[in-house]
C-alpha positions in Angstrom: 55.8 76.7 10.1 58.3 75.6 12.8 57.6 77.3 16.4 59.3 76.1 20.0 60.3 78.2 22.8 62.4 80.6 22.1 66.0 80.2 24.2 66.7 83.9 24.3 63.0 84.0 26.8 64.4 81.0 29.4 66.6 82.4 32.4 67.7 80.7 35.7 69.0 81.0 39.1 70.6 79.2 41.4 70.3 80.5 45.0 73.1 78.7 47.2 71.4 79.2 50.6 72.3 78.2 54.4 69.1 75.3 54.5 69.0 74.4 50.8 69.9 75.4 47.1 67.6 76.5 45.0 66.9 76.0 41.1 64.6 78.3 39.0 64.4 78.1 35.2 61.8 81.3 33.8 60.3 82.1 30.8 59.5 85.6 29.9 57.3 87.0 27.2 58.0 90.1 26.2 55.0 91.0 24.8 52.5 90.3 27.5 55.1 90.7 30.3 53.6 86.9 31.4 56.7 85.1 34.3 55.8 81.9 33.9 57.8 79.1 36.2 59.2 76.0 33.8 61.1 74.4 36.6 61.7 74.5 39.9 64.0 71.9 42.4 65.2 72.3 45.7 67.8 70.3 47.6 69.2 70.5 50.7 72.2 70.7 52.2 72.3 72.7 55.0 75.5 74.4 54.3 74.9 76.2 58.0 75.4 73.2 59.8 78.3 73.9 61.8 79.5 75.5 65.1 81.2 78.7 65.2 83.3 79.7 63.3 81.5 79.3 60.4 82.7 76.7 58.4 81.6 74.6 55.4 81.9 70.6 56.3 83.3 67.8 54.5 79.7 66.4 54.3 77.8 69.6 53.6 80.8 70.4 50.4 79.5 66.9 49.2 76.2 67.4 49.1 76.4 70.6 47.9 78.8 69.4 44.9 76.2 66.8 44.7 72.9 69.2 44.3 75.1 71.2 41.8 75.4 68.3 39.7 71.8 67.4 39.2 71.3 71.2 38.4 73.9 70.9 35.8 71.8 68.2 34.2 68.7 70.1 34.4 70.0 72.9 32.7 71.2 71.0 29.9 68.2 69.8 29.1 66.6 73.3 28.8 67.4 75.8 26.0 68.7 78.5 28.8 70.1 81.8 27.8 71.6 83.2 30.8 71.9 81.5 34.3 73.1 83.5 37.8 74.0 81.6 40.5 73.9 83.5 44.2 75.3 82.6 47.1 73.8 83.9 50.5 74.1 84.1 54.8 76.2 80.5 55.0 78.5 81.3 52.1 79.0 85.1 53.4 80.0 83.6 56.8 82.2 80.8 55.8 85.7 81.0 56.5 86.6 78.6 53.8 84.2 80.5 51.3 87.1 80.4 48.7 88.4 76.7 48.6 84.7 75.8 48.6 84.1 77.9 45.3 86.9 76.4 43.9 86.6 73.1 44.5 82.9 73.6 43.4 84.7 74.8 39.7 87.2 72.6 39.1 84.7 69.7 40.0 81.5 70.8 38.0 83.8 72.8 35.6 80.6 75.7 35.7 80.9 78.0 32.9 79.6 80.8 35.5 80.7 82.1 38.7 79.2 81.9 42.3 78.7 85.2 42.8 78.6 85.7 46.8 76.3 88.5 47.7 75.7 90.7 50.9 72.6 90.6 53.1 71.2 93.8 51.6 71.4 93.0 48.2 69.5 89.9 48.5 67.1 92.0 50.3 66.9 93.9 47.2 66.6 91.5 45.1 64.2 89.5 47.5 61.9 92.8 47.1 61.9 92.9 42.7 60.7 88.7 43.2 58.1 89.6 45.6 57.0 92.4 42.8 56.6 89.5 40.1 54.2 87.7 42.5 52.0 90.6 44.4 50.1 93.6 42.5 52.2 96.2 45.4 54.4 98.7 42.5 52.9 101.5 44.7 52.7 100.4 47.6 55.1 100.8 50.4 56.1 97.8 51.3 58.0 95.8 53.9 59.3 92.5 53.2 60.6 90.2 55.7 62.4 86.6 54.2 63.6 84.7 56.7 66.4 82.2 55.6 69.0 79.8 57.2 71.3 82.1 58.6 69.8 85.5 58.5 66.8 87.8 58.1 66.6 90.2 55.5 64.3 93.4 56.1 63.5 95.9 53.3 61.1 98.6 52.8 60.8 99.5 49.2 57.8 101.4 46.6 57.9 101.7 43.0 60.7 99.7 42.5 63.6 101.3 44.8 65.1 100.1 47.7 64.0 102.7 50.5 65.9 100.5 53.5 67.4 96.9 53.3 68.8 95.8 56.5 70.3 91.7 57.0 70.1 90.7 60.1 72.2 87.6 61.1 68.9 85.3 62.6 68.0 82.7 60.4 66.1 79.3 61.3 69.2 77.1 60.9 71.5 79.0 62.9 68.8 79.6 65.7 68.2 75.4 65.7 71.9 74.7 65.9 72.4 77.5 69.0 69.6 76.4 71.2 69.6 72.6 72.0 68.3 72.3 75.2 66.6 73.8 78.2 63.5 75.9 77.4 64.0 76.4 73.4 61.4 78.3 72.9 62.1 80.9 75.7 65.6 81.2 74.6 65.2 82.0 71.2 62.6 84.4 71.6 64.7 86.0 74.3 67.6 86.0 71.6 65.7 87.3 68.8 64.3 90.0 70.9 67.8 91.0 72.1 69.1 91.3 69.1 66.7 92.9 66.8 66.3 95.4 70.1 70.0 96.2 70.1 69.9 96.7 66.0 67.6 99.8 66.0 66.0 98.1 63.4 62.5 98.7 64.9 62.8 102.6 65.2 64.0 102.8 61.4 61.3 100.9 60.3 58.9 102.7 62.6 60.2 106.1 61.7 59.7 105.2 58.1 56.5 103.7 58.2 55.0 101.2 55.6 51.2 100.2 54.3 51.7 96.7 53.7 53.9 93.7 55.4 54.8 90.4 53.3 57.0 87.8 53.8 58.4 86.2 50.9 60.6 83.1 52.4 59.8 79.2 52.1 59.8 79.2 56.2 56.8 81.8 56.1 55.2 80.1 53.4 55.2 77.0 54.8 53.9 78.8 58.0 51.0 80.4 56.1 49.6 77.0 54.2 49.7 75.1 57.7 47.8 78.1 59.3 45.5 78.0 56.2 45.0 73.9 56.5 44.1 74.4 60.0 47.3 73.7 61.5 47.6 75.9 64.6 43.7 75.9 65.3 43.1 73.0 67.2 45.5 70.4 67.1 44.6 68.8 63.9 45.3 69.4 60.4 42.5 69.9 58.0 43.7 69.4 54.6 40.6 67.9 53.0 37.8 70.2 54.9 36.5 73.3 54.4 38.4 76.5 52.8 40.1 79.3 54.4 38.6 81.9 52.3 42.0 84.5 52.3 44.7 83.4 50.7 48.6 84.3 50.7 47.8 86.1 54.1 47.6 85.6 57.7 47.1 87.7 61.2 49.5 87.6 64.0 47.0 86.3 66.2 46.7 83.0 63.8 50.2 82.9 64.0 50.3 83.5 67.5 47.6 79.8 68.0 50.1 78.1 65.0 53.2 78.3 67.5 51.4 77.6 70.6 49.8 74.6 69.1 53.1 73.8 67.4 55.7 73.9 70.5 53.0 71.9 72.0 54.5 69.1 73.1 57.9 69.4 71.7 59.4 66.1 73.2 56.0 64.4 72.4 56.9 61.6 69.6 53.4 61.9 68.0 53.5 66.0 67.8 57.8 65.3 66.3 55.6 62.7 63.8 52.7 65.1 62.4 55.7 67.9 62.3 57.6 65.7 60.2 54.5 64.2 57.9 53.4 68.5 58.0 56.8 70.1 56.8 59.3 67.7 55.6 62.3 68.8 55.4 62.1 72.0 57.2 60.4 69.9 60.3 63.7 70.3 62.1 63.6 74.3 61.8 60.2 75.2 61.7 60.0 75.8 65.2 62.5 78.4 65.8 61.8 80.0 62.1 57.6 80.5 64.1 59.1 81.8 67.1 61.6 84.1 65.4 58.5 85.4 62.7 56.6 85.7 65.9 59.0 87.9 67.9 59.0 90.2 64.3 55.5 90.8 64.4 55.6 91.8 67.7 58.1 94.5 67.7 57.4 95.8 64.4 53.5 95.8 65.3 52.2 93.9 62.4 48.6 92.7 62.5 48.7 91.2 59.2 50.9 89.8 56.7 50.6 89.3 53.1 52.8 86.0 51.6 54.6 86.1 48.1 54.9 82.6 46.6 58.4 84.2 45.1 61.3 85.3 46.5 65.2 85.6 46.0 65.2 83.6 42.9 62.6 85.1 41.3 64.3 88.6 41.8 67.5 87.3 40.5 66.0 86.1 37.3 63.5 89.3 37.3 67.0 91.5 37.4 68.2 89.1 34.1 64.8 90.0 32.5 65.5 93.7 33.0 68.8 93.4 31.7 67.8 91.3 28.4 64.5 92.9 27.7 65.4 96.8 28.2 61.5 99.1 28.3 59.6 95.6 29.5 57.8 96.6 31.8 58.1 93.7 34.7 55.2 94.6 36.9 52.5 95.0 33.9 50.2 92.1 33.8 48.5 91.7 37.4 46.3 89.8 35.6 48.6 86.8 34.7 50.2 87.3 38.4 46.3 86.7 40.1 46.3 83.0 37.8 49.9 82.2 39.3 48.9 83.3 42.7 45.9 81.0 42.5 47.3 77.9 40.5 50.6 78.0 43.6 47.8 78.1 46.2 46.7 74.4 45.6 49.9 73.0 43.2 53.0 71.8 44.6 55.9 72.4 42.0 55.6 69.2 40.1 51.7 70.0 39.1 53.0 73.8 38.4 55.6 71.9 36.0 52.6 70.4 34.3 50.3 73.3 34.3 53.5 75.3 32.3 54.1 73.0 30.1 49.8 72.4 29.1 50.4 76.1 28.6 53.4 75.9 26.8 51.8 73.4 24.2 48.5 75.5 24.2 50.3 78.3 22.8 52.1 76.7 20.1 48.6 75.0 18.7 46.9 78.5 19.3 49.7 80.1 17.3 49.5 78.1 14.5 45.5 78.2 14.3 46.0 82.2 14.2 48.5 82.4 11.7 46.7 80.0 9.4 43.9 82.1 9.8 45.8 85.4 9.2 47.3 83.8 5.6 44.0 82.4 4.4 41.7 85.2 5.6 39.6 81.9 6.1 37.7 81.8 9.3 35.8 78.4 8.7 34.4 78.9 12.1 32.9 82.7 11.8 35.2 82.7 15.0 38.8 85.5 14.6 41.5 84.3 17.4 42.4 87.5 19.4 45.5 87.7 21.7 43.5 87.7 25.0 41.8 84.4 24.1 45.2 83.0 24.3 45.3 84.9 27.7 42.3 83.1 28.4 43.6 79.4 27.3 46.8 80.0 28.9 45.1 80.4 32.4 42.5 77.6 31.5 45.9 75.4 31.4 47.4 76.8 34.7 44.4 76.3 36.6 42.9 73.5 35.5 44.6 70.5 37.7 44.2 72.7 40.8 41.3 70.8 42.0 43.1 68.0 42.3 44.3 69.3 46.0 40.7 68.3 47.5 41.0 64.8 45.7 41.1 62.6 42.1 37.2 62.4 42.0 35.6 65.2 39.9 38.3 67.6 40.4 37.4 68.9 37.3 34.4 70.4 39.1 36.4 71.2 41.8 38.5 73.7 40.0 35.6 75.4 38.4 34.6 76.1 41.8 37.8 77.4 43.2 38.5 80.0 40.3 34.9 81.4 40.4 34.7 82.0 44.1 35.7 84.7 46.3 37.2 86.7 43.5 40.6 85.4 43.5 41.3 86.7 39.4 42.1 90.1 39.4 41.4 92.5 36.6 39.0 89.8 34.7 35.9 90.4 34.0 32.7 88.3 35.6 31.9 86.8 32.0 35.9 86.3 31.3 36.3 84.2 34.8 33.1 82.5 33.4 35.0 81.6 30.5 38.1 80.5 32.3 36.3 78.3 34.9 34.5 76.3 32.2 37.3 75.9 30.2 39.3 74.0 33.4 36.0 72.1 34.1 35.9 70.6 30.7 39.4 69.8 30.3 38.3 65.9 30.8 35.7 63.4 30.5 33.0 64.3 28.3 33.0 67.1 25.8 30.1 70.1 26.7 27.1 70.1 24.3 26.8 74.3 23.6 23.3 73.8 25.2 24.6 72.3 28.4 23.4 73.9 31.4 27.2 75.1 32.8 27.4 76.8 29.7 24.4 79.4 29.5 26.9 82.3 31.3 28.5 82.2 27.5 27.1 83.8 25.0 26.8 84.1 21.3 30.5 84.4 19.5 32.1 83.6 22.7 30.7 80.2 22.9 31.9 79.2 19.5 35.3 80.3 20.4 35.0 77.9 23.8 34.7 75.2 21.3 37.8 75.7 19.9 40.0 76.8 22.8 38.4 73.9 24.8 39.4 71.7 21.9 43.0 72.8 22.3 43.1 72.6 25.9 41.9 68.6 26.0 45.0 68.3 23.2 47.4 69.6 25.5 46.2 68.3 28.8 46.7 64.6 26.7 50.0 65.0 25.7 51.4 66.9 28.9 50.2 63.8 30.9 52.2 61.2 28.3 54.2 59.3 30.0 56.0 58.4 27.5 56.8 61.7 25.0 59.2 64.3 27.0 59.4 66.6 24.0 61.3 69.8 23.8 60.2 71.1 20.6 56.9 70.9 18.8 56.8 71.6 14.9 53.1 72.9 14.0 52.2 73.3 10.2 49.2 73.9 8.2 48.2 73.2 4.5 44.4 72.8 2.6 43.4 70.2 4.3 44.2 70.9 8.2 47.3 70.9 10.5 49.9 68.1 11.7 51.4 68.6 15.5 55.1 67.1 15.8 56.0 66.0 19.4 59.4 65.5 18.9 60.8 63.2 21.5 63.8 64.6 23.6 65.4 61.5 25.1 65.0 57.5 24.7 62.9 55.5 27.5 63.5 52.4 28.2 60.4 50.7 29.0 59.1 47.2 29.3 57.5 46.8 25.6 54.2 45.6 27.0 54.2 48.8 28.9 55.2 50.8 25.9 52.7 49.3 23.6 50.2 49.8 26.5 51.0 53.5 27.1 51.3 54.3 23.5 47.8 52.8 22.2 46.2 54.7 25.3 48.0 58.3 24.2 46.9 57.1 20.4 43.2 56.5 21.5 42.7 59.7 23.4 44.2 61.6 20.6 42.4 60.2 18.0 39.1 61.0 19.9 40.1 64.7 20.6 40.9 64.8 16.8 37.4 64.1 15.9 36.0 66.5 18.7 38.4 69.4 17.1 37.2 68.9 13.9 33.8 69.3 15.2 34.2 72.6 16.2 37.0 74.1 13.8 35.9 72.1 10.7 39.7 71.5 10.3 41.2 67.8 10.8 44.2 68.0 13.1 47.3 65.0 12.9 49.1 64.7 15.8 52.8 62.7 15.4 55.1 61.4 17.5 58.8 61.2 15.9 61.3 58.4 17.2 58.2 56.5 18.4 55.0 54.5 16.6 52.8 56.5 18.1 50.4 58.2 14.9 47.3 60.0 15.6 44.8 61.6 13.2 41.2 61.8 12.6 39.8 62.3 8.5 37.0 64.6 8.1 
């Protein structure tokens, strides 16, 4: 038996945007409706950098070529079926929007097209990411994304549209229009003019809406400072205690962050811990709080909810729709509650990891259940079921998340995040149990069934903790490899247990010391792991490296 992911499941976006582009890569599964994040990579160029009239530089046209490029390379070296790219606010405005577009074909020769859309359909679209991230089908809903060069509102339930509106405020354009004098005073002045003079606040007023939720990097990056302890009293608390909401914040929160934050503006050490803070959108942040903060106030919001997904998201859930006709795309609040959670304490690099744990999970979970299915032979007295996968899968996504409060016993760490303060929706208080204990024992020594963090599991359950525990360590090993960046894995069974093929996807070049070194480490761990999975599935397990030395099996 051969499995890898299937190409047909792995979509992507590219969203072309006034501060930065924007590459997602997706995989869908259509059975469980699980949206699960393989890549993600920003870069920016700032496309918006101009006076008027809008105009695409010499310098922003490199780097944007530039950005392209490295997408082109990631793509390649995914199996993608379909990939949309979307341009927004900058490349709307632009008064050379066509010889940029073609320069940006003939260079990168892209076998799609830039497809420039208006400010109200990337409001809609904005609203079908924010319903792969947040359990609000039902709801109705208004969503605010502020971007580079423009705002988009929309007020949508079940799926439709009900009102879009793009209004042209965005943090880049706001930076680049107010330079000097009072900043703060003047864009606020600005913003309120202009969303007055709109008549967007009697439409949304007139039309009402239960929940607010911004969906843009600008809010979110608003919403973790607030949540660190940004705007409370000067300092930033990343390694104290926990804000116990998540994903949400009050306007009076928001109201201390941009107090605390325009603070000082001139100041070199407030410019320093801006810049440490928020990277790359230091230079904006300030007028992207001020213009969130004038919103608030005329639309009278108290509190607003944060999506994690946005415009890319939509554009890839739109590609899902189109592909998978009858999935239903906002089925599984389950799966969304561990992606919610796992984004709350990984940056993208540890979500990359998490996806591909899970990835390799599956395929070893798969193969287990099929052999079982041929041979009617359950060794263990244990049957596989399809939400014990659910179960792994989340074990894999969660279980580096402690790693946010430090390296030492993060392990422990995440066991405590994912059982407190209810963030898993729809599980059940044994099946969080389960979850939680499986992250915890993802390293260092493998649980005796007697051991004290395991008496919330009982009987059958426990035995299938073994197993899926087993799995879990397997993946978590070859997901941190440094040296196999595999593609495809080949499982197969026969009477005497199963062989794992990590097939590599691209020669290193490494000092052979360092090879050697890396390679007996990965070949030690495995070989322990082997013997620990035959201890609890009775089954030896070969794990093989092809294009390398590295060999790994344990004999029963």
């Amino acid at each position: 038996m051969t499995t890898s992911v299937q190409p047909s499941n792995v979509l992507a976006s590219i969203d072309m945007g006034t501060n930065s582009f924007k590459l997602l890569i997706i995989q869908f599964e259509p059975s469980t409706s699980k949206f699960t994040t393989l890549h993600h990579h920003s870069s920016a160029v700032v496309l918006g950098r101009t006076s008027s009239p809008p105009f695409i530089s010499p310098e922003s046209k490199s780097l944007a070529i530039e950005a392209l490029s490295e997408f082109q390379s990631i793509l390649r070296y995914h199996n993608i079926a379909r990939t949309r790219v979307v341009g927004t606010s900058a490349l709307r405005e632009a008064t050379n929007q066509g010889d940029f577009i073609q320069e940006v074909t003939e260079k990168l020769g892209f076998d799609f097209n830039v497809n420039v859309i208006s400010g109200v359909e990337e409001a809609r679209l904005t609203y079908l990411g924010v319903l792969q991230f947040l359990p609000v089908y039902d709801r109705n809903v208004l969503i605010l994304d502020i971007g580079g060069g423009s705002t988009e509102f929309v007020i949508g339930k079940y799926g439709h549209v009900v009102y879009a509106e793009s209004l042209r405020l965005g943090h880049v354009t706001l930076t680049q229009k107010f330079r000097e004098g009072d900043l703060v005073g003047l864009i606020r002045g600005y913003v309120f003019e202009q969303i007055q003079s709109s008549g967007l606040v009697g439409k949304v007023k007139d039309l009402g809406f239960e929940v607010a939720i911004g969906s843009s990097g600008t809010i979110r990056a608003i919403e973790k400072a607030i949540w660190c302890g940004y705007g409370c009293d000067g300092r930033v608390v990343r390694k104290g205690g926990r804000r116990r909401k998540w994903w949400w914040f009050s306007r009076e929160e928001l109201r201390g962050f941009v107090e605390n934050l325009c603070r000082g503006l001139d100041n070199e050490e407030e410019r320093v811990r801006r810049d440490v803070f928020f990277g790359k959108r230091s230079e904006f942040i300030v007028a992207g709080a001020v213009l969130l903060d004038v919103i608030l106030e005329l639309l009278e919001i108290n509190e607003m909810r944060v999506s994690g997904y946005a415009l890319g998201e939509g554009v890839v859930a739109e590609m899902v729709s189109e592909s998978f006709p009858g999935c239903d795309l906002n089925a599984n609040v389950r799966w969304k509650s561990v992606i919610r959670l796992a984004m709350r304490f990984n940056g993208k690099d540890r979500m990359k990891t998490s996806a591909q744990c899970a990835a390799t999970a599956k395929e070893i979970f798969e193969g287990l259940k099929e052999y079982n299915n041929v041979t009617e032979i359950h060794s263990t007295g244990v049957s596989l079921q399809e939400e014990d996968l659910e179960y792994l899968q989340a074990a894999c996504m969660l279980h580096n998340i402690g790693l946010y409060y430090g390296k030492e016993g993060y392990h422990k760490q995440t066991c405590s995040i994912i059982m407190e303060n209810g963030q898993l929706d729809g599980y059940t208080t044994q099946e969080i149990e389960l979850i939680s204990q499986l992250a915890r024992h993802h390293r260092k020594k493998f649980p005796n069934f007697d051991c004290a963090s395991l008496h919330g599991l009982y009987g059958k359950v426990k035995l299938k903790f073994g197993i899926l525990c087993s799995i879990l360590r397997i993946s978590v090993i070859i997901q941190k490899d440094k040296v196999l960046k595999h593609r495809e894995l080949k499982f197969s069974h026969d009477h005497e247990g199963f062989v794992l093929v990590l097939i590599e996807k691209e020669e290193r070049q490494l000092h052979p010391d360092l090879q050697k070194l890396i390679t007996d480490d990965f070949q030690r761990k495995i070989a322990r792991e082997a013997e620990l999975f035959i201890s609890v599935y009775h089954k030896k397990i070969l794990v093989v490296a092809q294009k390398g030395c590295v060999e790994s099996s344990a004999k029963q």
